[in-house]
C-alpha positions as CSV (number, residue, x, y, z in Angstrom):
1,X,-11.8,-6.7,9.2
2,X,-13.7,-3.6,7.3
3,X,-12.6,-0.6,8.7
4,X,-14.5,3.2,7.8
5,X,-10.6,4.3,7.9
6,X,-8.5,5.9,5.1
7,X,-6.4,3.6,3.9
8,X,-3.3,5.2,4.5
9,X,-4.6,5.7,8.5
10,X,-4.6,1.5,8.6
11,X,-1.4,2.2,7.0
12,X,0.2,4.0,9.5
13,X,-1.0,2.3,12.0
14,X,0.3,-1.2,11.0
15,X,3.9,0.5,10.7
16,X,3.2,1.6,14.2
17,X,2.8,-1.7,14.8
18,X,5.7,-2.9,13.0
19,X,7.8,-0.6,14.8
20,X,6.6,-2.2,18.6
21,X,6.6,-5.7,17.2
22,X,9.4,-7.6,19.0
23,X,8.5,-11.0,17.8
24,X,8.9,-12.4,14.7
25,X,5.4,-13.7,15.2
26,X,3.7,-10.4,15.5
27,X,5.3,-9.0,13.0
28,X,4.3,-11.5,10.7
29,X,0.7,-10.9,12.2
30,X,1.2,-7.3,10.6
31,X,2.3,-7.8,7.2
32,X,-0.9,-10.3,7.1
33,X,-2.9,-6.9,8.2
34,X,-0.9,-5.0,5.3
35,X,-2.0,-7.9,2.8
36,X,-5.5,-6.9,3.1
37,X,-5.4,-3.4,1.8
38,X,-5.4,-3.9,-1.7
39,X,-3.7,-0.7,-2.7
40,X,-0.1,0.8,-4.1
41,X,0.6,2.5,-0.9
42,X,0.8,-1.0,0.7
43,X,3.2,-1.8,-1.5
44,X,4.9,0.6,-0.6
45,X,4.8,-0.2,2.8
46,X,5.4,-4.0,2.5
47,X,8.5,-4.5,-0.1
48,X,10.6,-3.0,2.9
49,X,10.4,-6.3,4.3
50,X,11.5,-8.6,1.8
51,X,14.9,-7.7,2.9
52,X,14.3,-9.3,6.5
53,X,14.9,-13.5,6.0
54,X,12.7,-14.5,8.9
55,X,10.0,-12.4,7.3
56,X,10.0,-13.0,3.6
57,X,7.7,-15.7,3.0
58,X,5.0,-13.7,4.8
59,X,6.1,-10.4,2.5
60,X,5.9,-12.4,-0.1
61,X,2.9,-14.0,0.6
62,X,1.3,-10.1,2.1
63,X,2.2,-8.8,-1.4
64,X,0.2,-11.4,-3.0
65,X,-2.7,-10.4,-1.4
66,X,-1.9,-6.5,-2.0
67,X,-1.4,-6.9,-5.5
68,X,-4.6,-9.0,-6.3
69,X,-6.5,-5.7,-5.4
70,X,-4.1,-3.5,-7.2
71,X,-3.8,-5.9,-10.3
72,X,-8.0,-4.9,-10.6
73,X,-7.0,-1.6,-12.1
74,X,-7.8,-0.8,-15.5
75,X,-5.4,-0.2,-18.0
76,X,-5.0,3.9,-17.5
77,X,-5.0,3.6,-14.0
78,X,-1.9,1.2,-13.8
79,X,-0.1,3.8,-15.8
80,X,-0.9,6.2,-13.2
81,X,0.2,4.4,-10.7
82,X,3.1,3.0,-11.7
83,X,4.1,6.1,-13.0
84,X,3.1,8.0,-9.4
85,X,6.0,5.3,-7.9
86,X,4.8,2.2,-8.3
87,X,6.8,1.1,-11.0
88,X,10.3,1.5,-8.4
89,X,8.2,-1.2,-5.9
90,X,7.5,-4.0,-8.7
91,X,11.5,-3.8,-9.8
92,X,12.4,-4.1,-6.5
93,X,9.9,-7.1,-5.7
94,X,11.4,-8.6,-8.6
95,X,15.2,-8.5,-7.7
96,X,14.1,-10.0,-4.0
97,X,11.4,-12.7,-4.8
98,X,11.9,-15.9,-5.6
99,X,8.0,-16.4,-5.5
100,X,7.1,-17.2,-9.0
101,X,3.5,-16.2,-9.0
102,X,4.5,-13.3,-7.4
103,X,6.9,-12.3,-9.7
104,X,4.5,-13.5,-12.7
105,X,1.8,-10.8,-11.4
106,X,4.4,-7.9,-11.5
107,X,5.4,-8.6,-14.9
108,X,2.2,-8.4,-15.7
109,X,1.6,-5.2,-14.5
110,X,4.4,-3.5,-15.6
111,X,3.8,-4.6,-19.0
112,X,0.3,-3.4,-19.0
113,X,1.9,-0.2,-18.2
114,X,3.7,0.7,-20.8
């Protein structure tokens, strides 16, 4: 769903959400939501939840979908953003996924970053 919101508004509200989620199920509905945004701040906002085993898959799976927007950056704006925090998110996606195209698409853009 298109939305005339800031990103970081969808943002909040889907931790909002997260936070009044008390079933696995909705809160798998939410990181779906998250997986739609396309941008670092999602990223941001998602890697939390690799650390949560009932909720990894769909992490994983809601950072796919993040990344493929964010993996559309040229080359200068990678650096930027990895170097504006990024960079800390990948590294930690690629300690806690075992998702192998995952993990593939932040090597990726960590080496275009350099």
């Amino acid at each position: 769903i298109r939305s005339d919101r800031p990103v970081s508004e969808s943002i909040r509200l889907f931790q909002t959400a997260m936070d009044l989620a008390t079933e696995t199920s909705e809160k798998r509905m939410v990181l779906a939501g998250l997986g739609e945004l396309g941008t670092a701040e999602a990223v941001s906002a998602t890697v939390p939840y690799l650390d949560h085993p009932n909720l990894k898959q769909e992490t994983e799976a809601a950072l796919l979908g993040i990344l493929d927007g964010v993996r559309e950056s040229d080359d200068e704006e990678m650096r930027q953003l990895l170097d504006s925090g990024l960079r800390g998110d990948l590294n930690t996606i690629l300690e806690k996924s075992e998702n192998e195209r995952l993990r593939s698409w932040v090597s990726e853009m960590l080496a275009r970053g350099r």
